[in-house]
DRENDO-790445 format. One record per residue: residue in three letters; x, y, z of N, C-alpha, C in turn. Coordinates in steps of 0.001 Angstrom, whole numbers, padded with zeros to 6 digits, always signed. Atoms other than C-alpha are relative to their C-alpha. Layout:
<nodes>
alaXYZXYZXYZ...
</nodes>
This chain:
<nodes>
unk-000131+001079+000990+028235+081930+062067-000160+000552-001412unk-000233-000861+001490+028882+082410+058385-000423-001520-000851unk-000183+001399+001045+027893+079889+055344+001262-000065-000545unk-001288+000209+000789+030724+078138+053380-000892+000142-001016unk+000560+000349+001721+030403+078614+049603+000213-001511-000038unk-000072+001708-000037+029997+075095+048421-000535-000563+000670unk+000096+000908-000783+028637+073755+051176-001560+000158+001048unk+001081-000225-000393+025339+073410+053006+000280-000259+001609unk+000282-000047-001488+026461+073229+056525+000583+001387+000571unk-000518-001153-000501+027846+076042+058939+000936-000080+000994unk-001137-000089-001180+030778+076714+061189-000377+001307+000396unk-000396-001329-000754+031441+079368+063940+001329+000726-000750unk-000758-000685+000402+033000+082354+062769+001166+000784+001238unk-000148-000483-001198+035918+084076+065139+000548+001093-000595unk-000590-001399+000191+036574+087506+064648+001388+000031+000612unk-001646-000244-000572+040546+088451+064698-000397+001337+000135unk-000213-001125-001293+041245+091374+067298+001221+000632-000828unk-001225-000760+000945+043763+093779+065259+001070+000607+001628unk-000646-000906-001717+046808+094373+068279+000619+000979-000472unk-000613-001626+000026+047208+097932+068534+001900-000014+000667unk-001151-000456-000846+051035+098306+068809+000124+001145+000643unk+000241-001081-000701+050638+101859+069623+000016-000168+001433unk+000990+000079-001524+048518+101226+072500+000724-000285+000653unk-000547+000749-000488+050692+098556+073750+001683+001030+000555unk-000835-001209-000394+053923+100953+073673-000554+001037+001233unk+000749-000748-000785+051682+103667+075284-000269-000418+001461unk+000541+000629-001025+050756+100984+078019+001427-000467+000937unk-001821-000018-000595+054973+100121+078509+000105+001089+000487unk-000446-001102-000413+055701+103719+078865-000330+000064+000991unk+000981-000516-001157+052904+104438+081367+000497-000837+001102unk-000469+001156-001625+054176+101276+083691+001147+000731+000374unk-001424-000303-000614+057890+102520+083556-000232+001380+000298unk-000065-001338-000744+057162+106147+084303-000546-000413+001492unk+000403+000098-001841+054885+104608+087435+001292-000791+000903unk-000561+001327-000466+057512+102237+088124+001135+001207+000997unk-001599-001444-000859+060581+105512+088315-001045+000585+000811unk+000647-000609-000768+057796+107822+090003+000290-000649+001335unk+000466+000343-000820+057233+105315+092531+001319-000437+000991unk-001388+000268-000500+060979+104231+093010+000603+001068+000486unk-000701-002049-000514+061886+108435+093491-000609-000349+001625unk+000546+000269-000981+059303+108101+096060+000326-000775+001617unk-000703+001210-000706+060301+104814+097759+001527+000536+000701unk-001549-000131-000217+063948+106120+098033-000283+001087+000604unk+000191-001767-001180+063125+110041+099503-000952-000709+001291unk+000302+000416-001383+060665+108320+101968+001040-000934+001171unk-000860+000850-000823+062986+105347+103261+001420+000924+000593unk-000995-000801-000357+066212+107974+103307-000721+000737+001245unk+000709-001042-000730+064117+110765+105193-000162-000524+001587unk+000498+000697-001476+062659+108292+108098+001293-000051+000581unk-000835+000225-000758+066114+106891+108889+000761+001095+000750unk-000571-001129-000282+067732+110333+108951-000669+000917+000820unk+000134-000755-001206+065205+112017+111005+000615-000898+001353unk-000512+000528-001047+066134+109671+113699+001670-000348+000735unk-001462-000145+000156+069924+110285+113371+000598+001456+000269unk-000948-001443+000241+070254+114084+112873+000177+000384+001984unk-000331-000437-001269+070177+114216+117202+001420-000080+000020unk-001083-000167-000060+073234+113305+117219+001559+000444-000599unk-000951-001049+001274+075191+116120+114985-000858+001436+000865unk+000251-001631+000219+075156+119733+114817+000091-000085-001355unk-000029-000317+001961+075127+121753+111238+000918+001157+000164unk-000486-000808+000466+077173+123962+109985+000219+000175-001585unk+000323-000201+001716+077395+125848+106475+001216+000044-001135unk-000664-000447+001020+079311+126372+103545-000249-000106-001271unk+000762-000565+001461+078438+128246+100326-001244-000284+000132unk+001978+000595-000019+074553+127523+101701+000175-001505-000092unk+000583+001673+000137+075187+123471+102009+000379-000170+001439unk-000570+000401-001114+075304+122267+105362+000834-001589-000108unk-000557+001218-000034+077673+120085+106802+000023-000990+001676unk+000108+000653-001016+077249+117504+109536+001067-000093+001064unk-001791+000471-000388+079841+117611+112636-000576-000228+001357unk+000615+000073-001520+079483+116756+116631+002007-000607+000515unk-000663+000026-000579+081486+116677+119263+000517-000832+001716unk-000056+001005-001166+082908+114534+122489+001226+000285+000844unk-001528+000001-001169+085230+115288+125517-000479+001560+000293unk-000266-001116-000267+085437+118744+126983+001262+001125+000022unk-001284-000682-000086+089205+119564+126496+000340+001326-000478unk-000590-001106+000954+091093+122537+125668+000380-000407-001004unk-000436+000037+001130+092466+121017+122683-000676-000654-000773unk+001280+000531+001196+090722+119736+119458+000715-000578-000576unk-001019+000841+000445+091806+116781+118099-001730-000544-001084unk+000849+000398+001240+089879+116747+114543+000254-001521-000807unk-000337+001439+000634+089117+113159+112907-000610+000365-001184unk-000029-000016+001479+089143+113108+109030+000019-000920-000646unk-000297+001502-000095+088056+109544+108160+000020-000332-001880unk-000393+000630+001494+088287+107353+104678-000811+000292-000911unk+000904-000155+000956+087184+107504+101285-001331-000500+000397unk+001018+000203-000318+083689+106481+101687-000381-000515+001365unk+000713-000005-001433+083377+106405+105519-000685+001321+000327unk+000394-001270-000520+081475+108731+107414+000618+000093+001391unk-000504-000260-001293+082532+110175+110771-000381-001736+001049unk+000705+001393-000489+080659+106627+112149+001778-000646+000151unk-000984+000655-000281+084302+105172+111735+000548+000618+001061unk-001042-000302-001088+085517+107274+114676-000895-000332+001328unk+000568+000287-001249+082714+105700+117428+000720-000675+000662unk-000597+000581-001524+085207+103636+119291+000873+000910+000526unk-000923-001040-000707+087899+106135+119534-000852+000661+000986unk+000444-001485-000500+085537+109389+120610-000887-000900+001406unk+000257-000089-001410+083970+107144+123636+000127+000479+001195unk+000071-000627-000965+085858+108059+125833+001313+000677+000097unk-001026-001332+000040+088050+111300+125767+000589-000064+001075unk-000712-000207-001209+090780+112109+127780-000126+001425+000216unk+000428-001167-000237+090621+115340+129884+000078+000936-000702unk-000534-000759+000346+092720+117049+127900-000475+000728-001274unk+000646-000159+001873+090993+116926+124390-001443+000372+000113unk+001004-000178+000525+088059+117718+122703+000129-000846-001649unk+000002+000868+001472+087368+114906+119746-001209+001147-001228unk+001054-000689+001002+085621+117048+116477-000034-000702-001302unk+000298+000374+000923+084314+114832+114129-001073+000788-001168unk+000701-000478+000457+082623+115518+110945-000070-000990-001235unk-000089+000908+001041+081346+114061+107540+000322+001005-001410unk-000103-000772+001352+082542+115660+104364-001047+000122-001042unk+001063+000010+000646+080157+116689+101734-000519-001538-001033unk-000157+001270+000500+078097+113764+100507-000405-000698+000817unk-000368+001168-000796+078641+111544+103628-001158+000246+000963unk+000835+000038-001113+076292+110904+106163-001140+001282+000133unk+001068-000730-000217+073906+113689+107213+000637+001583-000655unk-000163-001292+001332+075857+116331+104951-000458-000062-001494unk+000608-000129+001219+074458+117813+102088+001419+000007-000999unk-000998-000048+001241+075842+117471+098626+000257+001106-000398unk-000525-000978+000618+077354+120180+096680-000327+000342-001302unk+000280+000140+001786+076609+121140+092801+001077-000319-000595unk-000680+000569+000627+079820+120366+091916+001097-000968+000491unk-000968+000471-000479+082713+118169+092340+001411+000487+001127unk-001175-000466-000624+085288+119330+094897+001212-000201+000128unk-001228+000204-000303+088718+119122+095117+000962-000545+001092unk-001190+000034-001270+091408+118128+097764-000350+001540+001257unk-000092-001239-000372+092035+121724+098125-001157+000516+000799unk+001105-000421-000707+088547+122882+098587-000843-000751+001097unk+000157+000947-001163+087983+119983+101036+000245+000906+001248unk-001035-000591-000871+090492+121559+102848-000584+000785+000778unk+000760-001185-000223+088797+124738+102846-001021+000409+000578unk+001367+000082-000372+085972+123753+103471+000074-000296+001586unk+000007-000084-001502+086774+122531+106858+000411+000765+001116unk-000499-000622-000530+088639+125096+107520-000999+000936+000448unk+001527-000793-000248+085197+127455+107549-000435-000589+001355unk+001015+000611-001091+083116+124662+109721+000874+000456+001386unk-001151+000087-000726+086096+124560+111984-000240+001447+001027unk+000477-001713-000795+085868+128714+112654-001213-000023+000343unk+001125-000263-000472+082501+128625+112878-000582-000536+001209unk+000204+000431-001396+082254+126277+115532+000293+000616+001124unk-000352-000549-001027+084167+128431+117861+000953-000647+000783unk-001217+001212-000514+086673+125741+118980+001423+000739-000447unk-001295-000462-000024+089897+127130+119265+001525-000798-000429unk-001268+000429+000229+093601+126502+117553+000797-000097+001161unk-000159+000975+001064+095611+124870+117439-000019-001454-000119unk+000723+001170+000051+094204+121712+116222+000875-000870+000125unk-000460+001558+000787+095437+118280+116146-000739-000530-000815unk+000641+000736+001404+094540+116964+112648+000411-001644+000554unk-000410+001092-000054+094258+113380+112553-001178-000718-001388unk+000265+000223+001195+093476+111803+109299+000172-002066-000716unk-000074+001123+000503+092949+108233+107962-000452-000113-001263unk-000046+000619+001139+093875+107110+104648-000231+001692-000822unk+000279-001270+000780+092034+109800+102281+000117+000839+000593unk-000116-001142-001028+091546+111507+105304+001151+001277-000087unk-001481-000485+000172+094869+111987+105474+000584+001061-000706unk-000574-001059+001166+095272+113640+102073-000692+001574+000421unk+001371-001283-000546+092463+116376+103362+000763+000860+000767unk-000632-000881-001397+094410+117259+106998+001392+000547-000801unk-001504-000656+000695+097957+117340+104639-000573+001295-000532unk+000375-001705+001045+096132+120327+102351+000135+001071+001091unk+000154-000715-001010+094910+121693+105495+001317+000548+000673unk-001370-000569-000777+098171+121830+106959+000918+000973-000539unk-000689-000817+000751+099748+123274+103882-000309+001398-000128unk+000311-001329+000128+097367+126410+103590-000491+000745+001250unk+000482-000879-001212+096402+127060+107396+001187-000547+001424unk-000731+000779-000716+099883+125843+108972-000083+000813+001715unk-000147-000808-001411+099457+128593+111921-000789-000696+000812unk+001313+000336-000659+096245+126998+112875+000327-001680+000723unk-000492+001745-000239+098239+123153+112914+000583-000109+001510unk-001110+000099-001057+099707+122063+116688+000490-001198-000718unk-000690+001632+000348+100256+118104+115549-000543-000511-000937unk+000899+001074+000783+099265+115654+113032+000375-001134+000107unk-000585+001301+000159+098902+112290+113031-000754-000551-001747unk+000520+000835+000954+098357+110181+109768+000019-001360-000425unk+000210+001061+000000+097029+107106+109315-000091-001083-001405unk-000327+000461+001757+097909+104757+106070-000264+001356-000888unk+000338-001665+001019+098356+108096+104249+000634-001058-001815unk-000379+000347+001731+098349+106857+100253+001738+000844-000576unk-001314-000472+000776+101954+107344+098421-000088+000229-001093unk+000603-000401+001011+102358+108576+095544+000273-001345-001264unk-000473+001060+000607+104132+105467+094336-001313-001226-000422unk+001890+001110+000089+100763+103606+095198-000938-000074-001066unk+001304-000520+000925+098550+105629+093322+000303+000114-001237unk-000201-000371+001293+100458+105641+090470+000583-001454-001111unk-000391+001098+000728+100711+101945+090034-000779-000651-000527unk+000981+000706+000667+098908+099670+087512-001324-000514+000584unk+001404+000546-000970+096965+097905+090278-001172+001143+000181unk+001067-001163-001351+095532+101112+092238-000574+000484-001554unk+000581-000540+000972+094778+102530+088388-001283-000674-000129unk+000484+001298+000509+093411+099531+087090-001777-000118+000962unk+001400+000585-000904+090867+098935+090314-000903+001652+000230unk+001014-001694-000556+090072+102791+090693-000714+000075-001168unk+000496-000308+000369+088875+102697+087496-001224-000873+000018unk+001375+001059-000346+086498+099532+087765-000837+000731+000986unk+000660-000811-001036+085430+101233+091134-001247+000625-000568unk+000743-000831+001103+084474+104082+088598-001224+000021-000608unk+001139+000609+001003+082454+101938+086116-001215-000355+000916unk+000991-000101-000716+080888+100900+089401-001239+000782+000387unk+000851-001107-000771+079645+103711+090872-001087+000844-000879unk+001012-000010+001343+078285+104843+087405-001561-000220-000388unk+001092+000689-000152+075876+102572+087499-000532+000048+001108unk+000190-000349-001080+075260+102754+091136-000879+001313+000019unk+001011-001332+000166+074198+106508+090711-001204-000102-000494unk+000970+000244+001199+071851+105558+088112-001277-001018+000974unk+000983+001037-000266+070251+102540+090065-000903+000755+001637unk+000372-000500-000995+070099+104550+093023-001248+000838-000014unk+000467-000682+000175+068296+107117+092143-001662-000009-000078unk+001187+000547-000107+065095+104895+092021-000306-000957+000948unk+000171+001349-001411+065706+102875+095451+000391-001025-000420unk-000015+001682+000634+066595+099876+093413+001081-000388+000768unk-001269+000076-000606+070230+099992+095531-000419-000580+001431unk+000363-000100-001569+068140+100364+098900-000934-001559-000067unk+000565+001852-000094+065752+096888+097833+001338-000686-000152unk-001648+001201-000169+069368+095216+096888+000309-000387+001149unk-000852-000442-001035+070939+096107+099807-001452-000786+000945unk+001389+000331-000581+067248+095180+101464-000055-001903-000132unk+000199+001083+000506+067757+091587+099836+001311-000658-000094unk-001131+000220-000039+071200+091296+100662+000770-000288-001365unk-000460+000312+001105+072474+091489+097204+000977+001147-000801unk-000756-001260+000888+074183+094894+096945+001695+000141+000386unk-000982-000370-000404+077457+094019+098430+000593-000328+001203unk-000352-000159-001168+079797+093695+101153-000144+001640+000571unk-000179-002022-000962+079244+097179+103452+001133-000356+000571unk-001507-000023+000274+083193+096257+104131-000485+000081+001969unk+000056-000045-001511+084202+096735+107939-000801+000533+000735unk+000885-001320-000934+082436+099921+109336-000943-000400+000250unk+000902+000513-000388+079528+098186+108377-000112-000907+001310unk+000030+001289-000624+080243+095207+110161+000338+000166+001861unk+000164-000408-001480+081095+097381+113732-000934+000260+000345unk+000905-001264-000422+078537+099184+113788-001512-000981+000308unk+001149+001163-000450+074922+097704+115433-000987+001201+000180unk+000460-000875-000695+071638+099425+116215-000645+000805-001024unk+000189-000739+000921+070498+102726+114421+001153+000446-000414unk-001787+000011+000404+074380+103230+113943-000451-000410-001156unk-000060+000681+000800+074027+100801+111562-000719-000062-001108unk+000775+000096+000562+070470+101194+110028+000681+001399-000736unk-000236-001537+000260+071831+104861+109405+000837-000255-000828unk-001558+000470+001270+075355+103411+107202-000961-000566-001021unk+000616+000346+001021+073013+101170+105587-000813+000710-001089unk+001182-000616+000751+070291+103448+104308+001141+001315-000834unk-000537-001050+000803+073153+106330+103415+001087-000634-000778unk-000908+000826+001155+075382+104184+101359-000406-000618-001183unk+001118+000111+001272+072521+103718+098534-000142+001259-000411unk+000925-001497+000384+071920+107215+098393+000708+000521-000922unk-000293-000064+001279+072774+108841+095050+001125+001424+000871unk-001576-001697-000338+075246+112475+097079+001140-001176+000863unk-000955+000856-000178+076879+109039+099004+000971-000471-001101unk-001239+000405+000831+078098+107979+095953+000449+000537-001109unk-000485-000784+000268+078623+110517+094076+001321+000961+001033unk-001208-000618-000478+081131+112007+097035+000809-000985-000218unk-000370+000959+000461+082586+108591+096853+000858-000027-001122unk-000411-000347+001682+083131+109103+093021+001072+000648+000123unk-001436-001145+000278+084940+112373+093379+000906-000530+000582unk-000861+000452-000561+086970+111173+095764+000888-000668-000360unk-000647+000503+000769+088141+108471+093857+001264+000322-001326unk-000227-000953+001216+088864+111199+090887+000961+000628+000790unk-001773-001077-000346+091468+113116+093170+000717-000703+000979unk-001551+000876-000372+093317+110484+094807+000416+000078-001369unk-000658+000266+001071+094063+109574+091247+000970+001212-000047unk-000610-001130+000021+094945+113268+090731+001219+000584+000375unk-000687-000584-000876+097588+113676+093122+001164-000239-000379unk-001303-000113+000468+101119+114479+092038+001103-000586+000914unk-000884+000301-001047+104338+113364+093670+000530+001101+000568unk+000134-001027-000529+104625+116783+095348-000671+000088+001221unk+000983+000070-000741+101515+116604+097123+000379-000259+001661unk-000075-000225-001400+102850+115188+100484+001507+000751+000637unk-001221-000390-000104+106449+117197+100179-000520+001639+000515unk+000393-001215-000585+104597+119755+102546+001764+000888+001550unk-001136-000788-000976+107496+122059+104090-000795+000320+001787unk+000759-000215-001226+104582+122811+106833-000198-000891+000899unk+000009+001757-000504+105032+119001+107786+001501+000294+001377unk-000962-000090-000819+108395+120242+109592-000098+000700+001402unk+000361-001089-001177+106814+122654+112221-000791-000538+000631unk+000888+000703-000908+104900+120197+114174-000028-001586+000442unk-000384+001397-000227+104809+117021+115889-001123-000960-001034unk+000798+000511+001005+103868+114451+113186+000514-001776+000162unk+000376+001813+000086+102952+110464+113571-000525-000333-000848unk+000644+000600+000993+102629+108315+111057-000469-001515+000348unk+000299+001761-000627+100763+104658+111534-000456-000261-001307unk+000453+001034+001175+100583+102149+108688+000214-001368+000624unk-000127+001176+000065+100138+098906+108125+000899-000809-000435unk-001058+000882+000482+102795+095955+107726-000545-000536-001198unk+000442+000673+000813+102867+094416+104449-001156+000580-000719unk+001047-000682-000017+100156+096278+103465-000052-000299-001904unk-000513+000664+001839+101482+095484+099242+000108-001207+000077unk-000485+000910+000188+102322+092408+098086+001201-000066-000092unk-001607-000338+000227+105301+093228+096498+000944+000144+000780unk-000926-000115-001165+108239+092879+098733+000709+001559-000088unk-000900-001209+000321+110110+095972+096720-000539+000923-000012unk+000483-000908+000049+107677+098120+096375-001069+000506+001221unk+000330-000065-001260+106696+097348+100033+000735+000526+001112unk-001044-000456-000570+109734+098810+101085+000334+000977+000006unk+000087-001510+000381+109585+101743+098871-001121+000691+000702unk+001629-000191-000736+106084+102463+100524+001042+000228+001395unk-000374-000280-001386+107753+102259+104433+001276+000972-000171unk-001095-001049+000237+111067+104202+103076-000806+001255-000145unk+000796-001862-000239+108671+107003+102030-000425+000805+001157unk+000235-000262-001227+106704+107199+104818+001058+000410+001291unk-001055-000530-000836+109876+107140+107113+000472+001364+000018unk-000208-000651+000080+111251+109358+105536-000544+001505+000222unk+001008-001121+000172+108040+111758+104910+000119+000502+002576unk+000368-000212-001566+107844+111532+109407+001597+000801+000318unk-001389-000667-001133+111456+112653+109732+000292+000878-001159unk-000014-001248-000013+110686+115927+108052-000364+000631+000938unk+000604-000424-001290+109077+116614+111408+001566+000128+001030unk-000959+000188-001261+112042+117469+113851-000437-000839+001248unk+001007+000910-000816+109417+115432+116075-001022-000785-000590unk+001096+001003+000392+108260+112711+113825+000580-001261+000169unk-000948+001034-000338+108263+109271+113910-001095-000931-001063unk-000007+000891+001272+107286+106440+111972-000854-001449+000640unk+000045+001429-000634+105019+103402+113637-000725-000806-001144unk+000795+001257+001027+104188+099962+111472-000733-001009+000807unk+000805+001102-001144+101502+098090+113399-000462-001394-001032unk+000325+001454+000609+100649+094327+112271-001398-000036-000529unk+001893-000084+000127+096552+094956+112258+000005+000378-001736unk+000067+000020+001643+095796+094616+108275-001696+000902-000027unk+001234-000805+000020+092016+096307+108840-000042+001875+000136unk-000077-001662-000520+090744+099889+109719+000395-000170+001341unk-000688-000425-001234+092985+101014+112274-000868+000492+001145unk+000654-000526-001047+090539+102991+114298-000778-000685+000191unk+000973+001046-000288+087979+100648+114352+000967-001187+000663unk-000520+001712-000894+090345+097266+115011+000900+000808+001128unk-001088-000542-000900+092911+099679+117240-000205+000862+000822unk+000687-000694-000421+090926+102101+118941+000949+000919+001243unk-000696-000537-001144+092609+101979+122309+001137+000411-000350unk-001166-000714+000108+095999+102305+120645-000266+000938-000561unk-000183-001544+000719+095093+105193+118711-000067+000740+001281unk+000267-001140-001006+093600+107070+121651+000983+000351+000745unk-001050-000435-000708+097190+106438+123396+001122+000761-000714unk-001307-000682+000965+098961+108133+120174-000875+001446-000087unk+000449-001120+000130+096637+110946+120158+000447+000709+001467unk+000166-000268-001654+096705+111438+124291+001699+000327+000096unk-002172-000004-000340+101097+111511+123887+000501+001333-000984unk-000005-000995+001100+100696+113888+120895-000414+001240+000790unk+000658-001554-000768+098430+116477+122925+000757+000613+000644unk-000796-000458-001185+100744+116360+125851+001109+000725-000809unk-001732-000468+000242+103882+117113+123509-000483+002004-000453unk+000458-001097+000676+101369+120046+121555+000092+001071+001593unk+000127-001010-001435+100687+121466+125491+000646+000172+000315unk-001151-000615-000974+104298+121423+126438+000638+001419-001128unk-000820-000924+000797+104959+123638+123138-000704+001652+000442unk+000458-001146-000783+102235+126288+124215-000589+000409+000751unk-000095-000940-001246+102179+126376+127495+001296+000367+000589unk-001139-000419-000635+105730+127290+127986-000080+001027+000478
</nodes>
């Protein structure tokens, strides 16, 4: 209590508290460093758990010191390699690889990035895709010559492959293989680059689990088909690696060299020396004209093959997933034609 001048009675006095902005800053910082610390944390533990309980079913193999995830199903003499979509992992080929026919050996794998493969330091190419599988491939010990089989991006991967290791090729099949007409139209620009802006951010959010609570709170997205087959630890395993910051960063690149790709790219002369199937989808554009130009290419691109051919199936989804059994009967007709060439 304090006297008033003037006045003979008394009031309570209240001391003002001076607010330290400093402090207060100092006291922000300190939360958001615990906040990232704790989110690094959060995200390496939750990844780690799911993935020990996943890596049984893979092998490893290396390149340049990064491993890469691959496994195998059937016992055949021949190897009928699956090369699945931009951001799938080998997971899109579980209905096919059930159940092998005698003749094959199914060799899946995940490209760097994807599933239980490690990332890379830098961006990779088409090319060095290529290359890259071409390594795992030898190292496994599995013997030429392969049947490539390739969906969508895939696709673009087994074409490289075919171009720089054509001795090693018996057949290919390819599955909605991208045109160049596609990739080079306003739409596919237009949405690849949004994608882009996506993933951007994505990296960024990831990197502190904030993707893996989204996704936890159902708020990060459709997980698109694959998700939606898949049940089980299958499933817990897509979920938890499709937040992860080398998921979407392979993702990214990926995106970056479809764009890339010249109208050259599938005018592989090595396309003529082997039996080659193509499967797309009907309608698959809007555009009536430029839905036409799309199946003219393709036609055409299959009857550089002295033994190609050209099928348009109605199914608008992922092929191997909604079509399973028919694929396995275009792979199983393919082998036989590869076995009548060398076992003559």
């Amino acid at each position: 209590m304090r006297f008033l001048p003037y006045s003979n009675s008394l009031h309570r006095y209240k001391f003002k508290r001076e607010i330290n902005k400093i402090k207060i800053i100092e006291l922000v910082v300190a939360l958001l460093f615990i906040s990232i610390f704790a989110g690094i944390i959060y995200e390496n533990i939750s990844d780690n758990r799911v993935t020990t309980k996943f890596k049984a079913k893979y092998k490893y193999s290396s390149v340049d010191n990064n491993k890469i995830a691959y496994g195998t199903a059937g016992t055949g003499k021949y190897t009928v390699v699956l090369d699945s979509s931009v951001g799938a992992t080998s997971q899109e080929w579980t209905k096919l690889i059930k159940s092998p026919s005698k003749d094959i050996r199914f060799y899946y794998y995940d490209r760097f990035g994807y599933g239980l493969s490690q990332s890379t330091d830098k961006p990779l190419t088409l090319e060095e895709q290529g290359k890259a599988l071409h390594t795992i491939l030898k190292k496994s010990g599995l013997k030429s010559p392969y049947i490539l089989v390739g969906n969508s991006y895939g696709s673009l991967v087994i074409t490289n492959y075919a171009k720089n290791y054509p001795e090693e090729v018996g057949g290919i099949i390819l599955i909605d293989p991208p045109t160049s007409e596609e990739i080079a139209s306003e739409e596919f620009i237009s949405n690849n680059k949004k994608e882009l802006r996506n993933k951007k951010v994505q990296q960024f959010l990831s990197s502190f689990g904030i993707l893996r609570i989204m996704d936890k709170l159902n708020s990060y997205g459709d997980g698109g088909e694959l998700l939606d087959s898949l049940s089980g630890e299958n499933k817990e395993f897509l979920k938890s690696n499709r937040v992860t910051r080398k998921y979407i960063n392979a993702y990214s690149n990926e995106l970056r060299n479809t764009t890339a790709i010249d109208k050259e790219f599938m005018n592989n002369e090595n396309l003529k020396k082997v039996p080659l199937f193509i499967i797309t989808k009907k309608n698959k554009l809007k555009d009536e004209i430029k839905e036409k130009q799309r199946i003219d290419f393709l036609d055409s691109l299959s009857q550089m093959s002295s033994d190609g051919k050209l099928e348009v199936v109605e199914e608008q989804g992922n092929i191997p997933l909604r079509q399973a059994e028919y694929l396995s009967g275009v792979i199983s007709n393919l082998t036989k034609k590869v076995m009548r060439i060398y076992e003559k």
